[in-house]
C-alpha positions, -999 to 999 in steps of 0.1 A, spaced: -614 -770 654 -633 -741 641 -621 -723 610 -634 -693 589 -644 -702 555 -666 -696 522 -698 -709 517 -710 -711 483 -744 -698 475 -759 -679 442 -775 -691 411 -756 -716 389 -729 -696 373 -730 -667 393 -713 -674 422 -714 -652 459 -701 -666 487 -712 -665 526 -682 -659 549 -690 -684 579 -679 -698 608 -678 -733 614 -666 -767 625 -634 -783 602 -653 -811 603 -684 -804 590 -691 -801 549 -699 -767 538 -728 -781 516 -741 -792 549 -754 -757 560 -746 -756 594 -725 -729 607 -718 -714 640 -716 -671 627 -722 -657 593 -696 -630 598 -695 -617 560 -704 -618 524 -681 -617 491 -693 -613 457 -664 -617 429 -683 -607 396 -690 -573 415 -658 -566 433 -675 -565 467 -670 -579 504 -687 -572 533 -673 -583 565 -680 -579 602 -644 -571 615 -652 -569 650 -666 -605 650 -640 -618 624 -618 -602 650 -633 -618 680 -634 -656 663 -599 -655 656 -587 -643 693 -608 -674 705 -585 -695 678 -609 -702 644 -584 -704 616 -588 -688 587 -590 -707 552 -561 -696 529 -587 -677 505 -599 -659 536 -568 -655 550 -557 -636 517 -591 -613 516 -582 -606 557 -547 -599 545 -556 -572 513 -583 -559 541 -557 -550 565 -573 -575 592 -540 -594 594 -506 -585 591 -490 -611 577 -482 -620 538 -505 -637 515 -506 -673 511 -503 -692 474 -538 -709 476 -533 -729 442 -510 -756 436 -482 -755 410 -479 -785 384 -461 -810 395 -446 -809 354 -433 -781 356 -414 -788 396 -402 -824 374 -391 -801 344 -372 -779 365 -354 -805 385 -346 -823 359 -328 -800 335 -293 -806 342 -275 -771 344 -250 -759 315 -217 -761 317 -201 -732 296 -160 -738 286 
């Protein structure tokens, strides 16, 4: 399965990412990708991508990741709503359930 993902590169705490295309299966530390179809730098506020082949890959059926599936979102690539890419405590799910609810006389 094929999915559309980040690829780390840059100099040790300056991170810039590759937008790629590749297998699920294959570690991105590995290096090999199908389609570079982009480029994303935080620390500068900047993305280049290459709709027309972002479009294409995801007609033949390459997911997006859930990070790149939020940058296609705020890009107006996609219409659909953002996706919660980190993880809530599980403390604070246990906290919640938990508490017993107030019963006011």
């Amino acid at each position: 399965m094929l999915v559309i993902r980040l690829h780390r590169i840059g100099k040790k705490n300056q991170p810039s990412f590759k937008i790629v295309v590749v297998d699920k299966r294959i570690s991105a530390a590995a290096g090999k990708f199908c389609e570079e179809v982009g480029s994303l730098n935080r620390a500068k506020k900047e993305s280049k991508l290459d709709k027309d082949r972002i479009k294409y890959w995801l007609s033949v059926g390459a997911q997006p990741s859930p990070s790149i599936h939020n940058l296609l979102v705020s890009e107006k690539l996609l219409d659909a709503k953002k996706i919660a890419v980190h993880k809530k405590s599980k403390k604070k799910e246990e906290a919640a359930a938990t508490k017993a609810p107030e019963i006011k006389a």
